[in-house]
VOTI-66183 format. One record per residue: residue number from 1; residue in one letter; chain; x, z, y of N, C-alpha, C, O, CB in turn. Coordinates in steps of 0.02 Angstrom, whole numbers. Glycine has a CB too. Layout:
N
NUM|a|A|X|Z|Y|X|Z|Y|X|Z|Y|X|Z|Y|X|Z|Y
...
END
This chain:
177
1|x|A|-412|867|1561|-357|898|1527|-356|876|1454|-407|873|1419|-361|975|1533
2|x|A|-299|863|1435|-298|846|1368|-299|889|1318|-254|931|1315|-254|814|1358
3|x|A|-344|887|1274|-351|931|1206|-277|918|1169|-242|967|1155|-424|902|1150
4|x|A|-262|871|1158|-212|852|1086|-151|874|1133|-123|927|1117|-208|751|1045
5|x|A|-129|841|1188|-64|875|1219|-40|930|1226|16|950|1213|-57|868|1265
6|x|A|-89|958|1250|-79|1043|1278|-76|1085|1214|-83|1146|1216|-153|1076|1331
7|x|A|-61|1039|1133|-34|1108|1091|36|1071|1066|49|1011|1061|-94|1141|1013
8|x|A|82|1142|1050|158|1113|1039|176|1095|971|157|1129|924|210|1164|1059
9|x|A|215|1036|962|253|1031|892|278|1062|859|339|1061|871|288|1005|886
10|x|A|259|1107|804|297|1154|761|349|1117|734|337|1063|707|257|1187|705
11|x|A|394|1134|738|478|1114|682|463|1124|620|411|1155|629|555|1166|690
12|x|A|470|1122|562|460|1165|497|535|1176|477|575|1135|499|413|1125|432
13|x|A|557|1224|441|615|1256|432|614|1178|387|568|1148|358|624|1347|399
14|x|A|708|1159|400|719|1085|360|717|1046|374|723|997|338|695|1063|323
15|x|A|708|1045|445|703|978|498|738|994|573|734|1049|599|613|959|516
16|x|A|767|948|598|799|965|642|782|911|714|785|850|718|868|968|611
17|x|A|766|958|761|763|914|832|820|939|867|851|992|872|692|923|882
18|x|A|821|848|904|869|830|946|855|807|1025|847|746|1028|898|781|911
19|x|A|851|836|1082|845|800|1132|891|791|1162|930|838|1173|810|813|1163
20|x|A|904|713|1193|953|681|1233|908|645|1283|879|590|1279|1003|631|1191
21|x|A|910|696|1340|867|647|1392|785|651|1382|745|697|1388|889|562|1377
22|x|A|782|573|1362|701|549|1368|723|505|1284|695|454|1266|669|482|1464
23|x|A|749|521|1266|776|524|1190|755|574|1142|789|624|1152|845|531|1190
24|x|A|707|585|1086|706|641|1037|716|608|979|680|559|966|644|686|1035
25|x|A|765|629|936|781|620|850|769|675|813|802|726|823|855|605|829
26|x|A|711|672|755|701|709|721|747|702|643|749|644|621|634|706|725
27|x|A|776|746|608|811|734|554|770|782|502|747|838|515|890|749|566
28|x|A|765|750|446|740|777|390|750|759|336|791|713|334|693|779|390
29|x|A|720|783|260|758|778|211|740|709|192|775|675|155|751|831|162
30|x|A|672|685|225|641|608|217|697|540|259|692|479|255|549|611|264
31|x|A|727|566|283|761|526|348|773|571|402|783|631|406|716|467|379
32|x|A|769|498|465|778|514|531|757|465|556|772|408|541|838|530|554
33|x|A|693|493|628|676|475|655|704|446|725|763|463|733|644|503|645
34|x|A|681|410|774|690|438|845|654|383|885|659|324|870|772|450|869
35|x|A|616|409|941|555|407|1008|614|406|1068|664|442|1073|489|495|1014
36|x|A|590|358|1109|612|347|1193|569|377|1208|524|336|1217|615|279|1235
37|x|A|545|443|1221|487|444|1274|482|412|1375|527|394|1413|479|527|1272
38|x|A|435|415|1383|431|357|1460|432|416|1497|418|467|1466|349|295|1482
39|x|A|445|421|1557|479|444|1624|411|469|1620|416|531|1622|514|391|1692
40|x|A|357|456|1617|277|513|1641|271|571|1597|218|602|1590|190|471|1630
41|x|A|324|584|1568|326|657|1507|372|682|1509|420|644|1517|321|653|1432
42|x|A|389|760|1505|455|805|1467|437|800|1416|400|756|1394|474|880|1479
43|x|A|471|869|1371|479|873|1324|548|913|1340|599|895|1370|469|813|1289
44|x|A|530|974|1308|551|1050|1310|555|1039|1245|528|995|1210|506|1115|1339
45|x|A|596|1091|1230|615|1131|1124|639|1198|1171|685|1208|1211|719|1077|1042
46|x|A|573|1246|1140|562|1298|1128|531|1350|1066|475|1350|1039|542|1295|1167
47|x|A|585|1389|1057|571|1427|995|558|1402|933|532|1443|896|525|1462|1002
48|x|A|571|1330|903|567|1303|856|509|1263|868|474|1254|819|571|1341|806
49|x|A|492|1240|919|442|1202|951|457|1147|982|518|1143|994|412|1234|991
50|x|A|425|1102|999|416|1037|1051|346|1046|1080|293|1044|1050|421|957|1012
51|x|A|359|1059|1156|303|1051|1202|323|1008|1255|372|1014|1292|278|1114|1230
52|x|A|264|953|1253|256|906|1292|213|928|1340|163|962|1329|236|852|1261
53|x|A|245|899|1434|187|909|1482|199|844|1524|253|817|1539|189|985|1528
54|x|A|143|828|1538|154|789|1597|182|798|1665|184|853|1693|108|773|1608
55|x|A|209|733|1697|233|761|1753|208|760|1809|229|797|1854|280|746|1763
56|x|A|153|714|1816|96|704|1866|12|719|1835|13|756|1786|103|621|1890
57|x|A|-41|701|1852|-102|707|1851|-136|662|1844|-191|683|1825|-119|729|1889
58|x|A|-136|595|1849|-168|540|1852|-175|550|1798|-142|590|1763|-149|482|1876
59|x|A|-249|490|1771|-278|477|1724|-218|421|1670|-235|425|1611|-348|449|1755
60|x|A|-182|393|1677|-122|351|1639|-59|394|1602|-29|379|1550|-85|302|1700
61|x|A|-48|457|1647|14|486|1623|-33|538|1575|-15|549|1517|73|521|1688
62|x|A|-97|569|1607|-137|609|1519|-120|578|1470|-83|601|1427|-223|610|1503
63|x|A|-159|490|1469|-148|474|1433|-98|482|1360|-110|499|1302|-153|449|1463
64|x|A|-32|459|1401|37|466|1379|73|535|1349|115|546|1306|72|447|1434
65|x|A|42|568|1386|64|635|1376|19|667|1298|48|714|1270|42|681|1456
66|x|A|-24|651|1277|-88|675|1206|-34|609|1168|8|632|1130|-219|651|1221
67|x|A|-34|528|1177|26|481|1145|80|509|1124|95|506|1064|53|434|1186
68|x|A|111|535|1162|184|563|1144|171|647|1097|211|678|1063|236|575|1234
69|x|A|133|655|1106|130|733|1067|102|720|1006|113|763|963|81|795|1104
70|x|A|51|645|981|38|642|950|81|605|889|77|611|827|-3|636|972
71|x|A|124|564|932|175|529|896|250|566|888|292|533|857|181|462|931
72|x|A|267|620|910|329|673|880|282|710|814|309|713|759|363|747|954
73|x|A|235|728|820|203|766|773|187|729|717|180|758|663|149|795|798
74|x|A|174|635|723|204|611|650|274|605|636|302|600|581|182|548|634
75|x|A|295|605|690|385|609|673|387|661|620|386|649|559|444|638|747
76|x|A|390|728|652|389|766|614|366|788|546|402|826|514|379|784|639
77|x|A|290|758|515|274|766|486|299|709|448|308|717|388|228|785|498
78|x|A|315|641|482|345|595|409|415|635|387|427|635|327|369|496|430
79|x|A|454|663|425|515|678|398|524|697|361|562|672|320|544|700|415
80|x|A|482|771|349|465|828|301|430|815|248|451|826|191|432|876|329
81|x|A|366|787|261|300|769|199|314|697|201|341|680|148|203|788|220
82|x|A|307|660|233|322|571|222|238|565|196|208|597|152|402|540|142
83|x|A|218|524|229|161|477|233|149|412|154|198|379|134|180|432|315
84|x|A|96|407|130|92|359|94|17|322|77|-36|353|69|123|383|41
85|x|A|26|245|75|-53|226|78|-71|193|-4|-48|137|-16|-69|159|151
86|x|A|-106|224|-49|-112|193|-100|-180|147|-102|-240|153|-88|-105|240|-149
87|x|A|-134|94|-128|-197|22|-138|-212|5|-232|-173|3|-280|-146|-77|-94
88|x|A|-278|-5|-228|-308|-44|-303|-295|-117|-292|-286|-143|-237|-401|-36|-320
89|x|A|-293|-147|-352|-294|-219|-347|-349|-223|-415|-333|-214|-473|-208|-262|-352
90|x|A|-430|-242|-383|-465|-281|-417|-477|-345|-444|-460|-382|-397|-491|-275|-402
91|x|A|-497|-382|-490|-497|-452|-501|-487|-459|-570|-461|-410|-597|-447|-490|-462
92|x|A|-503|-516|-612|-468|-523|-680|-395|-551|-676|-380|-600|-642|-511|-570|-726
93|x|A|-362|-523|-707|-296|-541|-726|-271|-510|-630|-210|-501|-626|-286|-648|-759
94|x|A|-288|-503|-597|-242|-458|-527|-197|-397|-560|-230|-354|-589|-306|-412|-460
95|x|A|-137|-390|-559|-97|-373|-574|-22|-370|-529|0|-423|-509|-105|-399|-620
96|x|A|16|-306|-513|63|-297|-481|140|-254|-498|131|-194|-511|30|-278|-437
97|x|A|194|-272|-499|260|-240|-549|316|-244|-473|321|-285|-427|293|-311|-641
98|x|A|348|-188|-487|419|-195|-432|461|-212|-507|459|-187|-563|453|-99|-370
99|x|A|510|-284|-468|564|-304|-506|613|-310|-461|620|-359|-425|556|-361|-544
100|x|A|651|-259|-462|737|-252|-418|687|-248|-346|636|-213|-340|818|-349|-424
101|x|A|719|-296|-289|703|-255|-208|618|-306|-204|589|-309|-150|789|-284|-115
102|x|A|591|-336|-260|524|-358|-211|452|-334|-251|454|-307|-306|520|-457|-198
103|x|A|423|-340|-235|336|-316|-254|312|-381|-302|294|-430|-271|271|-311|-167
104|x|A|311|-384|-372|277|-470|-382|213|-457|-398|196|-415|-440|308|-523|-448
105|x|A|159|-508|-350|85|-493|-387|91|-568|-376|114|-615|-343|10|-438|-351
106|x|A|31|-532|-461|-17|-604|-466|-109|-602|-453|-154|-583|-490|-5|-634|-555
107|x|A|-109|-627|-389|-171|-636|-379|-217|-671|-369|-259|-662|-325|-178|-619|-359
108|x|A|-213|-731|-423|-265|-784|-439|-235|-845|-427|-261|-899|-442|-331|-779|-399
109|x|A|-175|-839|-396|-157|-917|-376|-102|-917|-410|-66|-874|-436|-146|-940|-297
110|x|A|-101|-1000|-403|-57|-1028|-449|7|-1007|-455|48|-1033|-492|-53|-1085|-440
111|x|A|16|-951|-409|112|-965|-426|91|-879|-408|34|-859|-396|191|-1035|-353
112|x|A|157|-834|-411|164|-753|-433|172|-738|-342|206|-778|-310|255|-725|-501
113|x|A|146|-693|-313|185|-696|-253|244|-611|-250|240|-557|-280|115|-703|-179
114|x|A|296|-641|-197|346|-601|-216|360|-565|-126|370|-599|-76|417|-653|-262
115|x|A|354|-484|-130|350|-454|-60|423|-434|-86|443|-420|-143|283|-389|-33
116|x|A|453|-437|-29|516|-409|-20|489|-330|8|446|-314|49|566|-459|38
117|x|A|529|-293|-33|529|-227|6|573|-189|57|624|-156|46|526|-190|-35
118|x|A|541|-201|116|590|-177|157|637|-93|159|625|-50|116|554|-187|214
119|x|A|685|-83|211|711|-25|213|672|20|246|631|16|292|768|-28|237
120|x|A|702|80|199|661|148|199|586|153|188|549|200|204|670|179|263
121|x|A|565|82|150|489|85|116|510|108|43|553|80|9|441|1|116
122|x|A|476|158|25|479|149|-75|385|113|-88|328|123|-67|490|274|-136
123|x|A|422|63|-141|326|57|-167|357|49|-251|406|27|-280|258|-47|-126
124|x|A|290|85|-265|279|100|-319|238|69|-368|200|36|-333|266|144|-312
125|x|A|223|59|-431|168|25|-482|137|72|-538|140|62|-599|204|-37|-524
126|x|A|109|122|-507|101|178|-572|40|134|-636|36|148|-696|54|273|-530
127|x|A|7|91|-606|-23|26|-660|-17|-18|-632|12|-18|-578|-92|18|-687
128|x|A|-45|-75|-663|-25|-125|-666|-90|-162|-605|-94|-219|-583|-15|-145|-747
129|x|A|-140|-92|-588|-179|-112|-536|-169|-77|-484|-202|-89|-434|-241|-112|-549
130|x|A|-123|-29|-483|-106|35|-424|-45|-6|-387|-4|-41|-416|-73|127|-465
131|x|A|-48|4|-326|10|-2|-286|15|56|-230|-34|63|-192|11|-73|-255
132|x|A|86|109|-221|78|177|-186|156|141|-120|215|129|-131|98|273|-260
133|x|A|124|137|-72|189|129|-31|191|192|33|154|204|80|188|42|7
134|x|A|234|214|14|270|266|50|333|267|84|382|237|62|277|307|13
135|x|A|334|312|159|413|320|194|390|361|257|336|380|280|460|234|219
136|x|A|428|363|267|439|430|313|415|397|405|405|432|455|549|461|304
137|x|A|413|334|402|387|299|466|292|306|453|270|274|405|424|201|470
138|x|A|243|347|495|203|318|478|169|252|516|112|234|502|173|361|467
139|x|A|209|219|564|166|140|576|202|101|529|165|62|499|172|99|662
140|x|A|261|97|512|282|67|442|255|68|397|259|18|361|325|84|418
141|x|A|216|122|379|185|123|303|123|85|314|111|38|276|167|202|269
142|x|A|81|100|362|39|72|376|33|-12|364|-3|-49|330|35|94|430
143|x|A|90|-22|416|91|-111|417|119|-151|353|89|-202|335|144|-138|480
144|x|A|186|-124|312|190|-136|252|117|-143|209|104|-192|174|232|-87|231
145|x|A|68|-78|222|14|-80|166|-12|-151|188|-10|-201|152|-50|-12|167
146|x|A|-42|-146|263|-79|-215|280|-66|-276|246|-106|-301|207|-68|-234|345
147|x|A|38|-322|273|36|-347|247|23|-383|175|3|-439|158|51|-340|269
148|x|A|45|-325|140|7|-334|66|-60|-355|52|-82|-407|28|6|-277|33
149|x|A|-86|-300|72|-171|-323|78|-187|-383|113|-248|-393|116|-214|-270|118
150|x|A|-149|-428|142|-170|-479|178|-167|-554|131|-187|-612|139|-126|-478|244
151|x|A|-132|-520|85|-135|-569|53|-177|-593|8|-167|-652|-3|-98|-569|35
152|x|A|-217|-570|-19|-294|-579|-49|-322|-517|-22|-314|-473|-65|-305|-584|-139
153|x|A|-353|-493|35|-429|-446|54|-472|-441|10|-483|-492|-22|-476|-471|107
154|x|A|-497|-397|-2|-571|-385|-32|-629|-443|3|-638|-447|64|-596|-296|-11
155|x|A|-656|-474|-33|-705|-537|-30|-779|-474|-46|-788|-432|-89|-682|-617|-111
156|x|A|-816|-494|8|-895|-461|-26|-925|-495|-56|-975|-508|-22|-949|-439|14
157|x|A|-927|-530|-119|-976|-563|-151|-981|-545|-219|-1030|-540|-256|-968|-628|-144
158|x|A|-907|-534|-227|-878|-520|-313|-846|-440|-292|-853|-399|-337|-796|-594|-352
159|x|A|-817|-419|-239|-768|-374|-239|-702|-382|-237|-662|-342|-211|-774|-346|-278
160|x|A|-689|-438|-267|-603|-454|-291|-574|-465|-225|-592|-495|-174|-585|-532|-347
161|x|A|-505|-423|-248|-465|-433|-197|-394|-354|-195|-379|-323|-246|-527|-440|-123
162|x|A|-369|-342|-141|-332|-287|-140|-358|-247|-87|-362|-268|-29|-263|-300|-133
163|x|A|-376|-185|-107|-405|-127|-86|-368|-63|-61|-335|-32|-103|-441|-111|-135
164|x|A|-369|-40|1|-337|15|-12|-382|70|-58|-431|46|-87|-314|41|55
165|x|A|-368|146|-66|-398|186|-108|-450|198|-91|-460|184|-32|-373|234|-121
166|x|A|-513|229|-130|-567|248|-74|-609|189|-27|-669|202|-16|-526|293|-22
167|x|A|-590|148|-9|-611|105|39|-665|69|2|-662|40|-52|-554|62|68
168|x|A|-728|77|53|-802|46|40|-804|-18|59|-793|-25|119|-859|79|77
169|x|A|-817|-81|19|-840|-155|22|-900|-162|36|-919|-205|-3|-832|-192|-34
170|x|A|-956|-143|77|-1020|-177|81|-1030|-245|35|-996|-295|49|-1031|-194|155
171|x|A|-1073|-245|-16|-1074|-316|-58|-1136|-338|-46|-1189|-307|-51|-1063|-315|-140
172|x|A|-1121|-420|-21|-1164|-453|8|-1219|-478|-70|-1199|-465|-127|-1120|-517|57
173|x|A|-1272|-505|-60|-1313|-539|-112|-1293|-614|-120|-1288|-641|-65|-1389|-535|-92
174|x|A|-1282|-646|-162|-1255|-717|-189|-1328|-766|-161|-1374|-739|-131|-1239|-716|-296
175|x|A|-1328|-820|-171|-1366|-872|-160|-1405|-860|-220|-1387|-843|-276|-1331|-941|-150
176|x|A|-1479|-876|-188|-1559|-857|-239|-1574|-926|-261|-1540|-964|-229|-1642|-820|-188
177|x|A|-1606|-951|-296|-1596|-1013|-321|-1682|-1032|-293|-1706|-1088|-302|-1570|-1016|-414
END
């Protein structure tokens, strides 16, 4: 039996669910969401709730069934609170500015690099080593952060690189002479 399924999605006053089908759209002051859920789940709205059950027993539709309860419940929560992943940028001279729709960093190489910022991402530069990207999708925010970070990683030798917050580098020892 699934732990995470078997409890229901609270609504928070300010958000609004929609079911059509195997269709749910969540609306909030962050946006609007919306999930296909797959034929091995309902999905009831009760009392300002969403409860998900499965419709069979097998070990594949549990699965799906804790998936889908877990993914309306970021629906929900990006709508309302909205999700955000803040990154450092270490290095000398690493440095990052939003100018009009793209992200420009400079991080060690020869030329500035320039991220387009997509829709319904906001990113932010509160310094000139902070980068905060936020939106109401949380696998969007997520993968936006990645790509960024992919573009210079944290290196273990020196440290340098783009970091999310918090995040531990194990630092390797340099060559002993």
């Amino acid at each position: 039996m699934s732990r995470v399924g078997k409890h229901p999605v609270t609504i928070p006053t300010g958000v609004d669910a929609a079911l059509n089908g195997q269709a749910v759209t969540v609306k909030g002051k962050l946006g609007q969401l919306s999930l296909d859920v797959r034929n091995d789940v309902s999905i009831e709205q009760k009392d300002g709730t969403l409860v998900v059950q499965p419709t069979n027993q097998d070990r594949y539709t549990l699965a799906q069934w804790a998936t889908t309860r877990a993914l309306l419940a970021s629906m929900v929560k990006g709508v309302s609170e909205g999700f955000k992943k803040e990154m450092e940028l270490r290095g000398v001279g690493y440095k990052a500015a939003v100018q009009g729709k793209d992200l420009v960093m400079s991080l060690g190489f020869s030329h500035e690099i320039r991220f387009p910022i997509p829709e319904n991402i906001t990113i932010q530069t509160p310094t000139a080593t902070e980068v905060v990207v936020t939106g109401a999708d949380k696998q969007r925010v997520g993968q936006v952060a990645a790509n960024i970070r992919s573009y210079r990683p944290p290196e273990p030798y020196k440290g340098k690189g783009i970091r999310y917050k918090g995040e531990f580098i194990a630092m390797k020892e340099g060559k002993k002479k």
